[in-house]
Structure formats: C-alpha cells, structure tokens
SERO-4910 file (N, C-alpha, C, O; in steps of 0.05 Angstrom, whole numbers):
BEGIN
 pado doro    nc1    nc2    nc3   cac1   cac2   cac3    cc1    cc2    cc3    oc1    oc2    oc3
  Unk    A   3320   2934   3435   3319   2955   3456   3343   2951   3475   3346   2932   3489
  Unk    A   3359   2974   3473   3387   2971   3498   3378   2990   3524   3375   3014   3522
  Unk    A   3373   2978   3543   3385   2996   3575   3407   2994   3586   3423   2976   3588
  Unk    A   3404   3030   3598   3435   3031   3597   3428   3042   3627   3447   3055   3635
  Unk    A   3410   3040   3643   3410   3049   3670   3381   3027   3689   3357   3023   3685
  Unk    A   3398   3019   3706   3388   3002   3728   3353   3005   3736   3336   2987   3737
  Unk    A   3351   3029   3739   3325   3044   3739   3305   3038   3714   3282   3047   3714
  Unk    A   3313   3026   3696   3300   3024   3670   3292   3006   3672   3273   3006   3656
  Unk    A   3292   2982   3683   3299   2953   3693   3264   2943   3694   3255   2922   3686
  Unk    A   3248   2971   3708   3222   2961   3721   3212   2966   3694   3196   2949   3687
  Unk    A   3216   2985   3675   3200   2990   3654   3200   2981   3626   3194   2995   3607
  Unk    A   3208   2958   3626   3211   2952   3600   3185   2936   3586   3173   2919   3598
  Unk    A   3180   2941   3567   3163   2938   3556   3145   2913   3537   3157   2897   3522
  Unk    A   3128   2913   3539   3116   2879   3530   3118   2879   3505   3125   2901   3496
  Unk    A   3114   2860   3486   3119   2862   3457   3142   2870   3444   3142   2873   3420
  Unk    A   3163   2874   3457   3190   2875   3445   3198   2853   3439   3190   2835   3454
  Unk    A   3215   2846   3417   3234   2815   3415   3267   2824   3418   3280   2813   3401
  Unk    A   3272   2830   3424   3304   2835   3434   3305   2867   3450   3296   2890   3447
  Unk    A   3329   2848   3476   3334   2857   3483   3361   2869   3496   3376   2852   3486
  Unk    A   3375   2885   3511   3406   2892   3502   3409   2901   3546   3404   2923   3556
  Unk    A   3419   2879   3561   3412   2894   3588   3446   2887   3599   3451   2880   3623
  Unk    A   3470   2890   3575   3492   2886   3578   3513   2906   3606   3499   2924   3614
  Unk    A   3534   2907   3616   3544   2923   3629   3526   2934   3651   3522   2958   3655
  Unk    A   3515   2914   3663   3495   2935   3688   3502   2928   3712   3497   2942   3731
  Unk    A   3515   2903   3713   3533   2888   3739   3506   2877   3754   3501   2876   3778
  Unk    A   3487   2865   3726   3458   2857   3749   3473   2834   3752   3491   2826   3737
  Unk    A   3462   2817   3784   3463   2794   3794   3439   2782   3785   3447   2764   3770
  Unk    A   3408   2780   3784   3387   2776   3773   3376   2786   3751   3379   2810   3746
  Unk    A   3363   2771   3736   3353   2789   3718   3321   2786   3722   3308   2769   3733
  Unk    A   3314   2811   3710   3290   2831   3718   3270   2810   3703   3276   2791   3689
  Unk    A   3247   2819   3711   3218   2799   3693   3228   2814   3658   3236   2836   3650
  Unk    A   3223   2791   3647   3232   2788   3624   3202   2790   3606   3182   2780   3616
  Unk    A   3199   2804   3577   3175   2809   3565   3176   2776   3558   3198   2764   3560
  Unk    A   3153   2761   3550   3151   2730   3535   3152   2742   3518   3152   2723   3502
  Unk    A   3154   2770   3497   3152   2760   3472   3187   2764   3463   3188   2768   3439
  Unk    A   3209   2764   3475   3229   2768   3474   3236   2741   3454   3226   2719   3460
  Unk    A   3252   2742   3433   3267   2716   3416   3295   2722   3415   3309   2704   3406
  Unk    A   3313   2755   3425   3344   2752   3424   3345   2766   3456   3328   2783   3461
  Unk    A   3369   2756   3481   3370   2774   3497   3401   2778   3490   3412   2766   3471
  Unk    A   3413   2795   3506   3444   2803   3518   3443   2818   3535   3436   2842   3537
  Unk    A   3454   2795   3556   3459   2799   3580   3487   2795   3589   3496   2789   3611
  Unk    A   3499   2802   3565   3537   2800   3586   3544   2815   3591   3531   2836   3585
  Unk    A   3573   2819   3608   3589   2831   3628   3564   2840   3650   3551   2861   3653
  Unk    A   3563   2814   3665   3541   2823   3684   3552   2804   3705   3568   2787   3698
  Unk    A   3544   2806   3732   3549   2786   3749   3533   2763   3752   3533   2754   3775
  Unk    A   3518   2749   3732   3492   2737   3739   3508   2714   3749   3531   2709   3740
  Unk    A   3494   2700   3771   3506   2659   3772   3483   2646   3767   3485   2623   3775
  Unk    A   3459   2652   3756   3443   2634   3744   3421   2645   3723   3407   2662   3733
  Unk    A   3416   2640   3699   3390   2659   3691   3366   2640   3694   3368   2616   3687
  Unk    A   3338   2652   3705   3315   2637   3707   3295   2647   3700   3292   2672   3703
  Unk    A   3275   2630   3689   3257   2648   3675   3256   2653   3652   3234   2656   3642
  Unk    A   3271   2655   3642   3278   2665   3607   3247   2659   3592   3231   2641   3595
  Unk    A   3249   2678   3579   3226   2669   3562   3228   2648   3540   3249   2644   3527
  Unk    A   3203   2632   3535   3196   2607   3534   3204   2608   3501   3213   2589   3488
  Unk    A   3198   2639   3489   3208   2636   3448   3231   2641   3445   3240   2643   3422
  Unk    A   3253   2647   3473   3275   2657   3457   3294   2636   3448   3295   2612   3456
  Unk    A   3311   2650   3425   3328   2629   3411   3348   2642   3399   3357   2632   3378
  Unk    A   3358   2666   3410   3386   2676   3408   3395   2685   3439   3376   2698   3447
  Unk    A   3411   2684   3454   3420   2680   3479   3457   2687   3483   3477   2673   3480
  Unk    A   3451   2714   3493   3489   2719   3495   3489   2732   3520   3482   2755   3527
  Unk    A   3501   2711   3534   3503   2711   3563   3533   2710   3565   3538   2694   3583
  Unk    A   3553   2718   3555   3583   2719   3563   3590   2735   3586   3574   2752   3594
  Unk    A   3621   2731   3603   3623   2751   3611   3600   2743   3639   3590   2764   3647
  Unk    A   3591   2721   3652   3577   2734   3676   3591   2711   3703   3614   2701   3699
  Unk    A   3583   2707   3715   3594   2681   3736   3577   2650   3745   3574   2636   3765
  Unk    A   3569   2650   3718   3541   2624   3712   3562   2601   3719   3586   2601   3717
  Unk    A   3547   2584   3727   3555   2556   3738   3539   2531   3728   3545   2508   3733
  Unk    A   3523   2537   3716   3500   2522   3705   3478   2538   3684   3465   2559   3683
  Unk    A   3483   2511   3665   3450   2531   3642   3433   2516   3643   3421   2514   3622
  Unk    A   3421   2498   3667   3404   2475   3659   3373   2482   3652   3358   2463   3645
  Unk    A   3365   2505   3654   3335   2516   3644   3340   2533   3625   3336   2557   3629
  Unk    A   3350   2523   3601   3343   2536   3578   3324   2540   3553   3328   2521   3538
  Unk    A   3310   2551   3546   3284   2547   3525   3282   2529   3516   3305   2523   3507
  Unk    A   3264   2508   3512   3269   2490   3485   3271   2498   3457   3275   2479   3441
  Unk    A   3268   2526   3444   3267   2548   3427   3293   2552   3421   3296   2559   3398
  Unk    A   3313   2551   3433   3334   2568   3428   3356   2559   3414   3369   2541   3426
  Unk    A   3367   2569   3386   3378   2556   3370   3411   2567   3368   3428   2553   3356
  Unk    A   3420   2594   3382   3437   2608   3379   3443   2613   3421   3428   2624   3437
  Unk    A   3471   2599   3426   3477   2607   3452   3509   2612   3440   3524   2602   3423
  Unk    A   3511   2641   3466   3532   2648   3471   3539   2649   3498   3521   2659   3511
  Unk    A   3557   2642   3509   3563   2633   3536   3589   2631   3545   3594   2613   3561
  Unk    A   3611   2651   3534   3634   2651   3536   3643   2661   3567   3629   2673   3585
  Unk    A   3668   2653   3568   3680   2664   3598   3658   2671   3631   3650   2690   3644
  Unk    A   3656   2639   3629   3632   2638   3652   3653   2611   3670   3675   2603   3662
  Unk    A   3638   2602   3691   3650   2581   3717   3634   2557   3705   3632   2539   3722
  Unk    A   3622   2550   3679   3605   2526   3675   3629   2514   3678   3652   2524   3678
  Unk    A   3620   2480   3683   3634   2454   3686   3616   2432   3663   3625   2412   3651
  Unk    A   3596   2441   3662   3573   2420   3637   3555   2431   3626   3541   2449   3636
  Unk    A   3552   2419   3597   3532   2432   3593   3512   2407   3585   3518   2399   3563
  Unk    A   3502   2401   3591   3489   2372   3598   3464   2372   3581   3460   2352   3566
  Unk    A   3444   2395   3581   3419   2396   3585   3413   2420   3560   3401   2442   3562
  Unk    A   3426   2409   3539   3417   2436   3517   3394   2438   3500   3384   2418   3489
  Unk    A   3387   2457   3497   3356   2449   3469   3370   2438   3451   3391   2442   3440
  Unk    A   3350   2417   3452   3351   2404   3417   3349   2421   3395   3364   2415   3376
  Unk    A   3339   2436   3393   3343   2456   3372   3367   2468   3369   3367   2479   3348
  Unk    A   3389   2470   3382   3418   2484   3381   3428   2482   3351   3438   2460   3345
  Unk    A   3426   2497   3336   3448   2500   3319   3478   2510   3321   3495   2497   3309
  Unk    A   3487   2535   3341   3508   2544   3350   3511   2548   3373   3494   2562   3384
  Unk    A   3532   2540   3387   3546   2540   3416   3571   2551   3417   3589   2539   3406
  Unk    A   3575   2577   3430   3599   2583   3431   3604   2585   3470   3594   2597   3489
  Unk    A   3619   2571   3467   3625   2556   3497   3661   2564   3507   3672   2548   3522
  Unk    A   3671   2584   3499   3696   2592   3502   3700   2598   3529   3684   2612   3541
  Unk    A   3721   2588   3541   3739   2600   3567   3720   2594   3589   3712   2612   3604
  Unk    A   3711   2572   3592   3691   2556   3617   3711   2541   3631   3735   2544   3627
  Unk    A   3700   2522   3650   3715   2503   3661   3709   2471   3652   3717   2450   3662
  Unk    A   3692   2476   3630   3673   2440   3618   3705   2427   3612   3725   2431   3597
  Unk    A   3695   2409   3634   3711   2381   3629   3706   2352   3605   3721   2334   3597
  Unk    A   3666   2362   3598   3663   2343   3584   3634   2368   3564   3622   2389   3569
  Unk    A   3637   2346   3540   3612   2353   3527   3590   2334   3511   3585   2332   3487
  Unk    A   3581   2321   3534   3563   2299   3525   3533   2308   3517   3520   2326   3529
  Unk    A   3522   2292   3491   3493   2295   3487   3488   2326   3470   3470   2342   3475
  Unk    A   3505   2327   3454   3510   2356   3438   3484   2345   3426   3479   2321   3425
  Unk    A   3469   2364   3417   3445   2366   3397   3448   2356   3370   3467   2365   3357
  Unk    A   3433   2342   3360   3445   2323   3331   3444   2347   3313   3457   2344   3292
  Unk    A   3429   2372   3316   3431   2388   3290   3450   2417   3291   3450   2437   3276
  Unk    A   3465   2409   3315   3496   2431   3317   3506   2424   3298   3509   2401   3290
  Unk    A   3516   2455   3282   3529   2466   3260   3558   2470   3264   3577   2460   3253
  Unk    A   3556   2491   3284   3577   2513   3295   3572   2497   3333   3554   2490   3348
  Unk    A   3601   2498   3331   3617   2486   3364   3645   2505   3357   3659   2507   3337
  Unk    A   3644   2516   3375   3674   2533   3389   3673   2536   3420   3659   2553   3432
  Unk    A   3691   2513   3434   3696   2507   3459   3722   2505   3461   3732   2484   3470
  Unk    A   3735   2524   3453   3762   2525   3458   3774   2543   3490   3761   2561   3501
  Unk    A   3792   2538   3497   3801   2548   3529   3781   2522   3555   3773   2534   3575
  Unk    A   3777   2497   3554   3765   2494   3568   3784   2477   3584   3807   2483   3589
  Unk    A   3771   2449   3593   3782   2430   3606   3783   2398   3594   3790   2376   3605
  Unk    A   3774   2405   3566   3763   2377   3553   3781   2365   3553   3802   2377   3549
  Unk    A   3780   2331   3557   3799   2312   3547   3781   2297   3522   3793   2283   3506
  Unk    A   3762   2300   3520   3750   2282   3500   3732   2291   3478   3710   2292   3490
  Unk    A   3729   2295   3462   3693   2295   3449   3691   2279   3429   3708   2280   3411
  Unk    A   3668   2262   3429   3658   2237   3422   3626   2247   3416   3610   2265   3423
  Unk    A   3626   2230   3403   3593   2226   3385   3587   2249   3370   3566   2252   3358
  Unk    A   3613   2269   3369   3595   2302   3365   3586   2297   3335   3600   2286   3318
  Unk    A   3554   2310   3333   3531   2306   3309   3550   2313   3286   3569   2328   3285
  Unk    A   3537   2294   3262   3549   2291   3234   3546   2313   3224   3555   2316   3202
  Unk    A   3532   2336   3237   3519   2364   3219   3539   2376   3221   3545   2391   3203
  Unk    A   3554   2373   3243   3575   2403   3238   3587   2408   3223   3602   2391   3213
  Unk    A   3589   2433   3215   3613   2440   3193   3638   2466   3203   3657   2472   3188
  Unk    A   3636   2478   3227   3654   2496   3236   3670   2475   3270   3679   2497   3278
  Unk    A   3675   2462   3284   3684   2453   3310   3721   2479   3311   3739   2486   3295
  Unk    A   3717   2483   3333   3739   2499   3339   3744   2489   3376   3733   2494   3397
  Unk    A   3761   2477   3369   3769   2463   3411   3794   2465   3411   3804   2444   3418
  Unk    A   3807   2478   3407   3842   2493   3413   3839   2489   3443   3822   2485   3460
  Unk    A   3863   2492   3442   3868   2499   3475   3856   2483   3506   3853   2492   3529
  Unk    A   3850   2461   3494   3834   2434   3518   3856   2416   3522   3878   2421   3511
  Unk    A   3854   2397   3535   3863   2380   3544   3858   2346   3522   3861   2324   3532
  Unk    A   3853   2348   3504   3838   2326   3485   3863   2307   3482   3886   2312   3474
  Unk    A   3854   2288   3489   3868   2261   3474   3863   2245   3451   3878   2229   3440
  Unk    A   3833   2253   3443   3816   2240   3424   3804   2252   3416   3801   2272   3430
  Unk    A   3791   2251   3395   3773   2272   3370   3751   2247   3357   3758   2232   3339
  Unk    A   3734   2246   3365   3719   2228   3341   3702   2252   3321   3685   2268   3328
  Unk    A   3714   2248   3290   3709   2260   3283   3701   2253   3250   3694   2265   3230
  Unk    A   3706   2220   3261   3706   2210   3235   3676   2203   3214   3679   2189   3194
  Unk    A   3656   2213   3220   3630   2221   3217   3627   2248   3201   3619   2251   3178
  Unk    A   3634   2264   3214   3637   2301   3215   3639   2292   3188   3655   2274   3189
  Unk    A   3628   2297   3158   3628   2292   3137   3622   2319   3126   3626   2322   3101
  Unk    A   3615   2337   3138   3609   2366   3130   3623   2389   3140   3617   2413   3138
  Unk    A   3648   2375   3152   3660   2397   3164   3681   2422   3142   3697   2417   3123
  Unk    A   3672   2445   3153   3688   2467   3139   3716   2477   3145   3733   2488   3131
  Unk    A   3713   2468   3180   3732   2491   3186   3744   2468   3220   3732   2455   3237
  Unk    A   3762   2473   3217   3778   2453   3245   3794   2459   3246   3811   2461   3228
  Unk    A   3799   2471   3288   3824   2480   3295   3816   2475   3313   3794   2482   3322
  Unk    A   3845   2449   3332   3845   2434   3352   3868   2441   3352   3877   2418   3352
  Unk    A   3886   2455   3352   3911   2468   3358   3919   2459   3395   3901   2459   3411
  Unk    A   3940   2454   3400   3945   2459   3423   3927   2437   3452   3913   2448   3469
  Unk    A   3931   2412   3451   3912   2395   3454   3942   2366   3460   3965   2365   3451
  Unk    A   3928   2351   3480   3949   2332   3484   3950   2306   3458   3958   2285   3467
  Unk    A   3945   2306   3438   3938   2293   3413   3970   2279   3413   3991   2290   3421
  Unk    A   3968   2249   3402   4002   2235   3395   4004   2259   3373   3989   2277   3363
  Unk    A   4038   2248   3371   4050   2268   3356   4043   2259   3322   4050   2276   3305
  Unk    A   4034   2242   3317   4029   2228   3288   4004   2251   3280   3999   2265   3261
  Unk    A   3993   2245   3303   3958   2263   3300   3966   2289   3292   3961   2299   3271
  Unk    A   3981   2299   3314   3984   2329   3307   4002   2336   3275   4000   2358   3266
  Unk    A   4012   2323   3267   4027   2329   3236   4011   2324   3222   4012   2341   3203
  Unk    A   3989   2303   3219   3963   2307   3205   3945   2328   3198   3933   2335   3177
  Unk    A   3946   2340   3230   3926   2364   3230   3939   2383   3229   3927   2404   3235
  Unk    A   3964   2384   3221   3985   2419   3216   3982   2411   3187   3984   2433   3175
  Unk    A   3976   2388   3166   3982   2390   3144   3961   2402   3123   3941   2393   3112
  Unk    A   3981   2440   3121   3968   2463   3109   3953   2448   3078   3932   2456   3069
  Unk    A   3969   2425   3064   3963   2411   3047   3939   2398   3038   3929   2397   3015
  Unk    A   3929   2384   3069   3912   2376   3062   3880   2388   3061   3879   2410   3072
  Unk    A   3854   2378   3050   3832   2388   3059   3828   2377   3092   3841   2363   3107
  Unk    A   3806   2387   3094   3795   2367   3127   3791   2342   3121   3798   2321   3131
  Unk    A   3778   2347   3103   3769   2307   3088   3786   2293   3087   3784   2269   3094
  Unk    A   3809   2306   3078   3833   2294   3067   3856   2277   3104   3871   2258   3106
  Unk    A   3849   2295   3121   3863   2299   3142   3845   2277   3151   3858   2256   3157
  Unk    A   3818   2276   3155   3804   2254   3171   3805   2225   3159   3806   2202   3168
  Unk    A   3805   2236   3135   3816   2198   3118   3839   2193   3137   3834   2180   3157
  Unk    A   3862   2202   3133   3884   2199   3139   3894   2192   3168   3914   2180   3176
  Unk    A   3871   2204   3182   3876   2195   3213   3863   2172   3216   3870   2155   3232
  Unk    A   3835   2167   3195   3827   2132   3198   3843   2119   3189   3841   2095   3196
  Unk    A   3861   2123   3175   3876   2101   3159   3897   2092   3175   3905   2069   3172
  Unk    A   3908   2110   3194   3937   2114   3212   3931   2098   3237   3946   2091   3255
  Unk    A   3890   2093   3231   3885   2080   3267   3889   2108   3285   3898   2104   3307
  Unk    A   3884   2133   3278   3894   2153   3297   3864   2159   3307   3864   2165   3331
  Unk    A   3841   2159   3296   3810   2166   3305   3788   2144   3313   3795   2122   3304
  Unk    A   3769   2143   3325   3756   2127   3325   3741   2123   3302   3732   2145   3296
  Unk    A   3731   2102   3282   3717   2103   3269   3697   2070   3272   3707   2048   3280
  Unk    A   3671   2073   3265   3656   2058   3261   3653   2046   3295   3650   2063   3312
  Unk    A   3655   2018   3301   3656   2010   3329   3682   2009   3343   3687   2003   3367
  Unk    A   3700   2016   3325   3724   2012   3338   3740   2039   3348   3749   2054   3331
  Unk    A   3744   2047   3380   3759   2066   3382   3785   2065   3388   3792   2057   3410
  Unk    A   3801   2071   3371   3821   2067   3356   3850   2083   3370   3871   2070   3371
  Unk    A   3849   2109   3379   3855   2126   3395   3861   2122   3425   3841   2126   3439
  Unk    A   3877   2117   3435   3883   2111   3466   3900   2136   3482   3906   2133   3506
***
C-alpha cells in the first residue's frame, strides 16, 4: 500500500504487510499496522524511527537524517539505510542477511551478524573491517578509508569491490588483477602477508 498525501497518515489500515510512506518530508512516523513485514520510508526527514513493528524484516529507510538504528526488529533480515548521518551500526538483528549501508558517516563496523550475505558500505568513513561473517558472498566497501580487509575466511565470496581505499600498493595490484578469481586474489594476499589470516594480523 503507497500514500501519497499526509492526510492519509491517520488512516491506514490494520492487516496490511507493506507499506510505501516515501517522499512525504515526515519527521515521525505515524502508528504503524503490527502486521506490517516490508516498510519504505525514504526521502523523508526522519532522525530516528521508533516503534517499528515487531515482524518486520524488509526495511528501506534511505534518504532521511537518522543518526542511529539502535531499535530495530529482531525479525528483520533485509535493511536499507543509504545516505543517512549514522556513525554505527552497533546493534543489528541477528537475523540480517543484507545491509546496504551506503554514503553514512560509520567509521567502524563491529559485530556484523554471522549470517550476512550481502554488505555494501561503500562512501563511508571505514578504516577497518575485521571479523566480517564467513557467509558472505557479495562485500562492496569502495570508497572508505580501509587499511585492512580481513577477509581471509570470506570462503563464499562472489563479488568484491574495495576500489579506492588507503590499501599498500602490493594489495591494491592484487585486487585490480582482472585475472584472477576472488579465491585466487585472497590466497595471494595470505601468501604476500598482505591479510590477516588465522591469529596472526598480518596487515599494518
């Protein structure tokens, strides 16, 4: 269900599961149905969402002036959260399969969910990410500040672009080489001493 006028706000209705309350310039959002499981709420002014209902587990909040997500469902397996003022995201459902975390201010991303798939946190402030879960198979972090990648776990990964990143220059010819697979590229940075692997972090 999409509203497209402010006035509609009081009447929305119980037993719906998605909902569409994009472009309205709300600062708050309105009482929310519980039986809701997708919202979209971007290009809005919100700086915090509260309340959310307790089943949802698709979430596209881009586009607003959030500073914090620390009350989010324990349900929710799909967040979108692009071009917002966050600094952390600290406090995510365990359930997270996908995070798209583009054009924030996160300086760090500690305690990622062990069963994240999909990570795209590119445009931020990162210098580091470490521990990120062996499940993933898409990571996209272009455009951060990274000195280090532990990545040497990531055993399922599909798809990696760390483009543009303060990485030694050895690292970065690794990861331009169109040649190799990913597999092929993460051997190669354990072997060079360029990643952390096992207890030893290797990377300075």
């Amino acid at each position: 269900m999409q509203i497209t006028k402010i006035e509609d706000l009081n009447n929305i209705p119980e037993g719906i599961t998605e909902l569409d309350i994009s472009f309205l310039e709300l600062t708050n959002l309105p009482k929310l149905p519980q039986s809701l499981t997708k919202l979209n709420c971007l290009n809005n002014k919100l700086t915090s969402l509260d309340n959310l209902p307790n089943g949802l587990t698709n979430l596209i909040c881009n586009y607003n002036q959030l500073t914090n997500l620390d009350n989010l469902p324990p349900s929710l397996t799909i967040l979108r959260c692009w071009n917002n003022k966050l600094t952390s995201l600290d406090n995510l459902p365990s359930g997270l399969t996908e995070l798209y975390c583009v054009e924030n201010q996160l300086i760090s991303l500690d305690n990622l969910p062990s069963g994240l798939t999909y990570l795209n946190c590119s445009y931020n402030k990162l210098t580091s990410l470490d521990n990120l879960p062996q499940s993933l198979t898409i990571l996209h972090c272009d455009r951060n500040e990274l000195t280090s990648l532990d990545i040497a776990n990531c055993d399922k990964l599909e798809d990696l672009n760390c483009r543009d990143n303060n990485f030694p220059e050895e690292m970065v010819t690794i990861l331009d080489d169109k040649d190799l697979t990913i597999q092929e590229k993460i051997n190669k940075l354990i072997e060079g001493c360029l990643i952390p692997y096992g207890n030893s972090f290797i990377l300075k």
